[in-house]
C-alpha positions as CSV (number, residue, x, y, z in Angstrom):
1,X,6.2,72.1,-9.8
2,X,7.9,70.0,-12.1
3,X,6.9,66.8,-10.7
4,X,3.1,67.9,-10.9
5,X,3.3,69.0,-14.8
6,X,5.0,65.7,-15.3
7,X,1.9,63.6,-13.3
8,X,-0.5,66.0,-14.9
9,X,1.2,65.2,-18.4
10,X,1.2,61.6,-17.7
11,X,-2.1,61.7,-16.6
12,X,-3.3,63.6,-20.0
13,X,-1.8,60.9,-21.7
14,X,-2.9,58.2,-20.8
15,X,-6.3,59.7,-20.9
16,X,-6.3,60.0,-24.4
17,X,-4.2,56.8,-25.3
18,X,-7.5,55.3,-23.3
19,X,-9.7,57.3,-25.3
20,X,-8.0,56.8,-28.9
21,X,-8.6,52.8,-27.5
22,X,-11.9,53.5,-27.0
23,X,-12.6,55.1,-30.2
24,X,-10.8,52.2,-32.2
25,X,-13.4,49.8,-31.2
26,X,-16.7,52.4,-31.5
27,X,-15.6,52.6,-34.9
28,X,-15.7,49.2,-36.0
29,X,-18.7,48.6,-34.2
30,X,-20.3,51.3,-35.7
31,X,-19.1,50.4,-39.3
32,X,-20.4,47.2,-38.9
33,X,-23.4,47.5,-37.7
34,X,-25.0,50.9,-37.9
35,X,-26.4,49.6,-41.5
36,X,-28.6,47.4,-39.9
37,X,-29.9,49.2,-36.1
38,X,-28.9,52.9,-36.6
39,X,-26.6,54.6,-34.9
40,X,-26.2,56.8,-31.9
41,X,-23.6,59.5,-30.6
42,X,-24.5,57.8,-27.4
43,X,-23.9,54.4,-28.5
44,X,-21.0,55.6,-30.3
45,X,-19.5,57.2,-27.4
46,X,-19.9,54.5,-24.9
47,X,-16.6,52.6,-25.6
48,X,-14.4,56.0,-25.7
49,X,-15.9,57.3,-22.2
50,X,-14.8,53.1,-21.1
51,X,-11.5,53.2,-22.4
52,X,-11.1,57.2,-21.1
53,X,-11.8,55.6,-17.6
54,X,-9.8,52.9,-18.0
55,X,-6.8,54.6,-19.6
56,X,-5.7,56.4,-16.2
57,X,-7.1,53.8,-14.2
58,X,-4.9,51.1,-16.0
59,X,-1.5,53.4,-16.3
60,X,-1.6,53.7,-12.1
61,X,-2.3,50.2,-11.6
62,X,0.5,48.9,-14.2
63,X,3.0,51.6,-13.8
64,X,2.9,52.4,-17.3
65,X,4.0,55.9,-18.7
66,X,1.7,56.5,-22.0
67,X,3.9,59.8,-23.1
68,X,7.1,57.0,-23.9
69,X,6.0,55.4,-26.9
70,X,7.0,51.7,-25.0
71,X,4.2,52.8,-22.6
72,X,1.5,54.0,-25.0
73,X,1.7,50.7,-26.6
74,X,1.2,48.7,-24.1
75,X,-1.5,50.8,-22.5
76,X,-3.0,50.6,-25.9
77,X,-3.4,46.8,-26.0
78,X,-4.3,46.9,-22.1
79,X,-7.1,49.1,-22.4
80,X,-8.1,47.4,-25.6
81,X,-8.8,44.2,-24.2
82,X,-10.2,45.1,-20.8
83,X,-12.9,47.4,-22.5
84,X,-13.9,44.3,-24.4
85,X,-13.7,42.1,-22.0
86,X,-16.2,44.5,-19.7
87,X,-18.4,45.4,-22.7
88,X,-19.4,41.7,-24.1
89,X,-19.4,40.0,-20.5
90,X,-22.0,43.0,-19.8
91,X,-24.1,42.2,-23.8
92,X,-23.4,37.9,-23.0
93,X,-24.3,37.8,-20.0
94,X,-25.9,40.8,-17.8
95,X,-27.7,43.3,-20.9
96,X,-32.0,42.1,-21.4
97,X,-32.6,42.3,-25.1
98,X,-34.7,41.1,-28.0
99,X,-32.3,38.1,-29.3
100,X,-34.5,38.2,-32.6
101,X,-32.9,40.6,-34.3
102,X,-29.5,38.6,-34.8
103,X,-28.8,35.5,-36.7
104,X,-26.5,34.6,-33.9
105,X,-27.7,35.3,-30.3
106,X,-25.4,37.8,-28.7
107,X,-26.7,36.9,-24.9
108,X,-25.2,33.4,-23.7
109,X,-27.0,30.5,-25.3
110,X,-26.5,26.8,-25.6
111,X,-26.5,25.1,-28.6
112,X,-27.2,28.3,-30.5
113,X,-30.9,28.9,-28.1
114,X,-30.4,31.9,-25.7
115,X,-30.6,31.6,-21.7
116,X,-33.4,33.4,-20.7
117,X,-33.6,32.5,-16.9
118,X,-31.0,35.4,-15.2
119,X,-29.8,32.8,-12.5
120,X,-28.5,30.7,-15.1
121,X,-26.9,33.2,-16.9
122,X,-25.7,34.4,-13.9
123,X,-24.0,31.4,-12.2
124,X,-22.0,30.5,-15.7
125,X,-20.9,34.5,-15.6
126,X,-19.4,33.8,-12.3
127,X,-17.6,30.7,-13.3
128,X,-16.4,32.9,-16.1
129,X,-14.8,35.3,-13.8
130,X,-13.5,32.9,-11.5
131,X,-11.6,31.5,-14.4
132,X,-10.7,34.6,-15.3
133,X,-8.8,35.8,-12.2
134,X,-7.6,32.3,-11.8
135,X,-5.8,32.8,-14.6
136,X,-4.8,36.1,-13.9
137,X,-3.3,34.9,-10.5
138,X,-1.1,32.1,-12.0
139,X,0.2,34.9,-14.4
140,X,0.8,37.6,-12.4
141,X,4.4,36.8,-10.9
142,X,5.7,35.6,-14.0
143,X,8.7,37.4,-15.6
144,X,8.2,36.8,-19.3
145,X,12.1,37.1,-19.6
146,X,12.9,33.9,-17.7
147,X,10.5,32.0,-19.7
148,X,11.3,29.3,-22.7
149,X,10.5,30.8,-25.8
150,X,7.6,28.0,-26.4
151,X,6.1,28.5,-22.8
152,X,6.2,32.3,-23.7
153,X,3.8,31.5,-26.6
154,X,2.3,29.1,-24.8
155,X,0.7,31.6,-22.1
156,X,1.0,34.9,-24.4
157,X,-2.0,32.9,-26.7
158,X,-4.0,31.7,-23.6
159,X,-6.4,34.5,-24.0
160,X,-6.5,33.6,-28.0
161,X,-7.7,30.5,-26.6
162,X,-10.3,31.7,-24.3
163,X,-11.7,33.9,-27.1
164,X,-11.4,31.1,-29.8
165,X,-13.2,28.9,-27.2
166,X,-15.8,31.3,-26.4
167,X,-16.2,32.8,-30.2
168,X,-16.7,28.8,-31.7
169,X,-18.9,28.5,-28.7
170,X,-21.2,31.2,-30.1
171,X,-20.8,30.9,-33.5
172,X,-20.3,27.7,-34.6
173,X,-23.9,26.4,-33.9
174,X,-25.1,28.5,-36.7
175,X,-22.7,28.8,-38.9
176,X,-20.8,25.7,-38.5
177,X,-17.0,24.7,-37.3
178,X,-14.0,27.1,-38.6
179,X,-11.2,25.4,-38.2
180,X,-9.1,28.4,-39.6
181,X,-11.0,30.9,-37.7
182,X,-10.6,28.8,-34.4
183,X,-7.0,28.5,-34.5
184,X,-6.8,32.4,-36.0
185,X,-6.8,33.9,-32.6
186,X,-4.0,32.1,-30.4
187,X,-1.9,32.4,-33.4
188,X,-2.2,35.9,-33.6
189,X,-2.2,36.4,-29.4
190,X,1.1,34.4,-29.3
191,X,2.9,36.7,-32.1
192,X,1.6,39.9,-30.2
193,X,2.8,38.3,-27.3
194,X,6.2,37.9,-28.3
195,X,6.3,41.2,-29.8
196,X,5.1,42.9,-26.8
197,X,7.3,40.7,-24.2
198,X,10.2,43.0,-25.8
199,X,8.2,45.8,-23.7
200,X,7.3,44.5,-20.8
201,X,8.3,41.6,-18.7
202,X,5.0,41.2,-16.7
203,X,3.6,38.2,-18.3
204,X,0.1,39.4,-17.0
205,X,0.4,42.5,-18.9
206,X,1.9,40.7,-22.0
207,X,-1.0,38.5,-22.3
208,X,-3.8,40.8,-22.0
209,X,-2.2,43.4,-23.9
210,X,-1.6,40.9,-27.1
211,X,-5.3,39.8,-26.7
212,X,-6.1,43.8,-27.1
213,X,-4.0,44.3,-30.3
214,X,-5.7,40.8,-31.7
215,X,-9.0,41.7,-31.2
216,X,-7.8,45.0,-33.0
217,X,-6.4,43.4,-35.7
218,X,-9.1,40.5,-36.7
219,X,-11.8,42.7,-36.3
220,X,-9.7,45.7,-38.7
221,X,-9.6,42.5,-41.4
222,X,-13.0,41.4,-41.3
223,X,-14.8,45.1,-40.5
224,X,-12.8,47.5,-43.5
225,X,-11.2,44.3,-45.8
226,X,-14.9,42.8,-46.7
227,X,-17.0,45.7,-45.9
228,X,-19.3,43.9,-47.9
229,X,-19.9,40.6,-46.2
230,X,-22.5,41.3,-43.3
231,X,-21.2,39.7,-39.8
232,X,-22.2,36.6,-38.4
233,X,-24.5,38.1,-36.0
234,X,-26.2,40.1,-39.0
235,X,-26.2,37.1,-41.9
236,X,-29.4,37.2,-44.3
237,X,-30.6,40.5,-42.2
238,X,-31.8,43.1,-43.8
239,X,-30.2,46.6,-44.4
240,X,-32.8,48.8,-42.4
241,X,-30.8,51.9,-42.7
242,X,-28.8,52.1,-46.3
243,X,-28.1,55.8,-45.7
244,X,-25.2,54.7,-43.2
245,X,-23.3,52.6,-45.4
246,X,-22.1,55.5,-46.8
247,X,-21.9,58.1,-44.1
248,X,-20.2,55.6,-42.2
249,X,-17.1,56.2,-44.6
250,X,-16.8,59.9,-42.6
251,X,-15.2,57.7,-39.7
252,X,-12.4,55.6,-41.3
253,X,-9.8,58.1,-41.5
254,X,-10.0,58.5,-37.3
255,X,-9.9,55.2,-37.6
256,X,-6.8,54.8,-39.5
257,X,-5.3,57.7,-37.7
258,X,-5.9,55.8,-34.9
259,X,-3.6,52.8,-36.2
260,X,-1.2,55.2,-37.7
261,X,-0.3,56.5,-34.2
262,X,0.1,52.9,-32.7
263,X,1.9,51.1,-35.4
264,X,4.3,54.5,-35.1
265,X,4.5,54.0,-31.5
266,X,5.0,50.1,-31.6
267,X,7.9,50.7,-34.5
268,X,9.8,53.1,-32.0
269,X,9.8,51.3,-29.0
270,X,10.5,48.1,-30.7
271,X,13.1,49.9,-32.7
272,X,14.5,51.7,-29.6
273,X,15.4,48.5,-27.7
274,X,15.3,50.3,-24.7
275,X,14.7,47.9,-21.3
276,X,11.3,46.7,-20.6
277,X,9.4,46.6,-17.2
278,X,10.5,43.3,-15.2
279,X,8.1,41.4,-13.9
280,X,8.0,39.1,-11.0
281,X,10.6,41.6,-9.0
282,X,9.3,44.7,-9.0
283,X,12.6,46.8,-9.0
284,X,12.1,48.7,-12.1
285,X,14.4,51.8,-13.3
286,X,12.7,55.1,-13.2
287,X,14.1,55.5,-16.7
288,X,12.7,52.4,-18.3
289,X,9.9,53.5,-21.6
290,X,6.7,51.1,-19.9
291,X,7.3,53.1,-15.9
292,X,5.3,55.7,-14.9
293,X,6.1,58.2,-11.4
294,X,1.9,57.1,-11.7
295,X,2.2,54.1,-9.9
296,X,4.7,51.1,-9.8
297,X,5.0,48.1,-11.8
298,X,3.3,45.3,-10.4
């Protein structure tokens, strides 16, 4: 009976860690851009019903235990960046919409002109994912522990890399070459990285998990510091619905509730310096902060 509270606990857990990930990036897409398209509870709710899936779904598959704090965190970033990375490959490459409406095209384009014909789209979506798990294979078996500190970086910020590739890709056509804002990302994915390596060994999880908490963190800085400043995809568009800049306000403080509880989480388990999930071995303590009796560590 015990065992089944605790699964059932576990599972609740990681469940709303999923959903709180979920919610975190609803809000600053809704902050952002509900002044100019509206907004809708269904839109709204799209990412939190993603990351409620992928909450449980992750925690099995990674072993992770989301009612230790270690565990939440990591689930956290996890969840994070694989609802991104599901959401915009589905808007880039898969979703058929009116590109007029944006300054910069949100469906894959070249040289800043969108890709109507769906095979084309199609064949560079596949190379995408092929690179994708190609990278995930190489990183899979690799124990973040026994890595040089500059190798650790090194592979932490690859997805930084990825999504300052794919971001300069997109943007720079219309609004011109950042270099700051190209090299923002890795930066930011290798510090994660090293943060979160303190939790958990499994280089694979490290990597994706630091990409979560960056997207997180950019997107918090440009959404809520220049609320202001319209978004790249929005530049020298009109404000078709003024009401919402206002009654988007009503969200911000799930928002920073949201951060609260993680920053919280990350301090403890940081703090704690209890022993992380190995990877590469899989022998991992039942008592370690990132297991779960949900599934083992990979």
């Amino acid at each position: 009976m015990t065992d089944i509270a605790t699964t059932i606990g576990a599972l609740l857990a990681a469940l709303g860690v999923g959903a709180a990930a979920g919610a975190h990036t609803a809000t600053w897409g809704m902050y952002k851009d509900a002044p100019h398209e509206g907004f809708t509870w269904r839109k709204y709710a799209r990412s939190i019903a993603l990351g409620s899936l992928l909450g449980p779904t992750a925690a099995a598959v990674a072993g992770l235990d989301a009612t230790r704090a270690a565990g939440a965190v990591v689930l956290f970033g996890l969840v994070y960046a694989l609802e991104r990375a599901l959401v915009e490959f589905y808007k880039t490459f898969v979703r058929e919409e009116d590109q007029s409406k944006y300054t910069i095209p949100m469906q894959f384009a070249v040289f800043g002109k969108p890709v109507h014909d769906r095979a084309r789209r199609w064949s560079v979506a596949a190379g995408v994912a092929a690179v994708a798990l190609l990278l995930g294979v190489l990183t899979a078996n690799l124990d973040a522990a026994s890595l040089p500190l500059p190798v650790l970086l090194l592979i932490g910020s690859a997805a930084g890399w990825v999504s300052a590739i794919g971001g300069a890709w997109k943007d720079a056509p219309i609004e011109g070459f950042e270099t700051f804002k190209f090299f923002r990302s890795p930066a930011i994915t290798g510090t994660y990285a090293f943060l979160i390596s303190r939790l958990d060994g499994r280089m694979l999880i490290v990597a994706l998990c630091a990409l979560g908490f960056t997207v997180a963190t950019i997107e918090t800085y440009k959404t809520f510091f220049f609320p202001s400043k319209p978004r790249g995809k929005f530049a020298n568009k009109p404000i078709v619905y003024p009401e919402w800049l206002r009654f988007r306000l009503r969200f911000v403080p799930l928002y920073v509730g949201i951060w609260a509880f993680v920053i919280g989480a990350f301090a403890q388990a940081l703090l704690a310096g209890a022993p992380r999930v190995e990877g590469g071995t899989r022998e991992v303590e039942q008592d370690q902060p990132g297991h779960s009796a949900m599934g083992t560590a990979s």
